[in-house]
N, C-alpha and C positions, 0 to 999 in steps of 0.2 A: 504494500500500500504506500504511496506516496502521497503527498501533503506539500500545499506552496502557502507561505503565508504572504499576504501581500502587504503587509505593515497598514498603519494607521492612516498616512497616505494614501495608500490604494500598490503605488507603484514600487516602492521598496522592497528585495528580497527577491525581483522577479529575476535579474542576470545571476545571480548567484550562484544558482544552481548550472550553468556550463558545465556540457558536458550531458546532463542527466533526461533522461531519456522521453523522463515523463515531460519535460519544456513544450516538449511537442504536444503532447498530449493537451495541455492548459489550453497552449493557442489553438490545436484545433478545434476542442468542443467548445472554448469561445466563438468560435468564428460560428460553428456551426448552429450555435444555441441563440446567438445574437447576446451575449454576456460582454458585456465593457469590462476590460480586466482592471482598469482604473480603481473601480469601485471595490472588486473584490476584497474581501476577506482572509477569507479563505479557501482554499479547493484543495480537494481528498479525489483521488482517485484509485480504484482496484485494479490495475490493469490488466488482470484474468477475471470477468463476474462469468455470472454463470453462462450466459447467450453471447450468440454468435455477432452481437451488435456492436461489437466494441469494450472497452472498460464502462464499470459505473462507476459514475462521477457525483459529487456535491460539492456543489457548488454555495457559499457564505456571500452574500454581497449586500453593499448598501444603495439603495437606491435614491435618499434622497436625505437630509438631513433626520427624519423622522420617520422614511421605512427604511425595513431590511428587508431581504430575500433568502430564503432558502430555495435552491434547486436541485434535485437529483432525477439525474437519469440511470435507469436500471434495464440493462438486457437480458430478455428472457432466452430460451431456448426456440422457444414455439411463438405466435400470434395469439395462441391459445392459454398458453401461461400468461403471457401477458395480460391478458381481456380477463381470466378471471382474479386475481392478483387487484386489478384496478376495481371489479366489482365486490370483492370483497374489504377493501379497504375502503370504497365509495362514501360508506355509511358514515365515517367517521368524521365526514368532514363539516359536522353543524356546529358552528365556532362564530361570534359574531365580529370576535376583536382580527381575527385574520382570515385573509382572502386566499382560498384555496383554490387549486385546479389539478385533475387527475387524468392526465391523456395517455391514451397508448396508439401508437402507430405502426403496425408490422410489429414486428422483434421487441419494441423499446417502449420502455413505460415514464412518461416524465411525471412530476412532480413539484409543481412551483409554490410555495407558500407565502405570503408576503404580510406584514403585520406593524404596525407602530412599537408594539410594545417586544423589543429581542428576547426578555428573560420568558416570557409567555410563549415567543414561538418559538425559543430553544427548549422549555419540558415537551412542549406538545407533539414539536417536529422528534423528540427523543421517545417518547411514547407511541409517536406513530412511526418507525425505527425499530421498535419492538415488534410492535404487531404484522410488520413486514417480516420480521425473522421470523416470527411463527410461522405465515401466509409460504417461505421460503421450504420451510419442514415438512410442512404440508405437504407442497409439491413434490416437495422428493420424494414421500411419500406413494402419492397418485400420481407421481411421471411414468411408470409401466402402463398404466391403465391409459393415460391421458394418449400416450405413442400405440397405442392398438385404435383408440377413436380416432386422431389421426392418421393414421394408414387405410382405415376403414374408409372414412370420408376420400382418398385421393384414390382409391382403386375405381 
């Protein structure tokens, strides 16, 4: 797992790392995600998650003086893992103080949270972080079962 901080600035800490593999990694799921690394925080990357989509990444950033952002993109194996992963965590998102959104696109399940208040959306974003590691158990779980209804469906 790698980790860039980007200091209180935004932009400090980013050359530092030369050399380290993950650099690439920052700027490209910036570019991709439309993230200004200026504002960043912080970004966490797994550069093996579980799906064929790339690393999951979380992304810390602030967007204005008075929001933050959390973002993480997580790759599934299937479109299927993905779709119910996001339906199962769906529920969770009746919160009035932060503004949530749960996409999945092919492979990849995003996650954007955004919130006035950081301490509020870092317990919540770390409880809902839980409840994905469970949603994760699960699947490995039903991944035998889930690869026979997939196959079934493409014959």
């Amino acid at each position: 797992m790698a980790a860039h901080d980007g200091g209180a600035g935004g932009g400090e800490g980013q050359g530092d790392d030369q050399g380290d593999p993950s650099q690439g990694i920052f700027a490209d799921v910036a570019a991709e995600e439309g993230i200004d690394l200026g504002e960043v925080s912080q970004i966490v990357v797994i550069p093996h998650g579980v799906g064929s989509g790339g690393p999951a990444v979380l992304v810390v950033s602030r967007m204005g003086p008075h929001q933050h952002e959390f973002y993480l993109r997580v790759p599934f194996l299937s479109s299927i893992e993905a779709e119910i992963t996001r339906r199962s965590l769906a529920p969770l998102q009746d919160t009035a103080e932060i503004h949530r959104e749960l996409t999945v696109n092919g492979c990849l399940m995003r996650v954007r949270w955004v919130s006035e208040d950081l301490d509020c959306l870092h317990a919540l974003f770390s409880s809902f972080l839980e409840d994905l590691c469970a949603v994760f158990q699960i699947m490995e779980l039903l991944r035998p079962f889930l690869t026979t209804i997939v196959a079934e469906e493409t014959d």
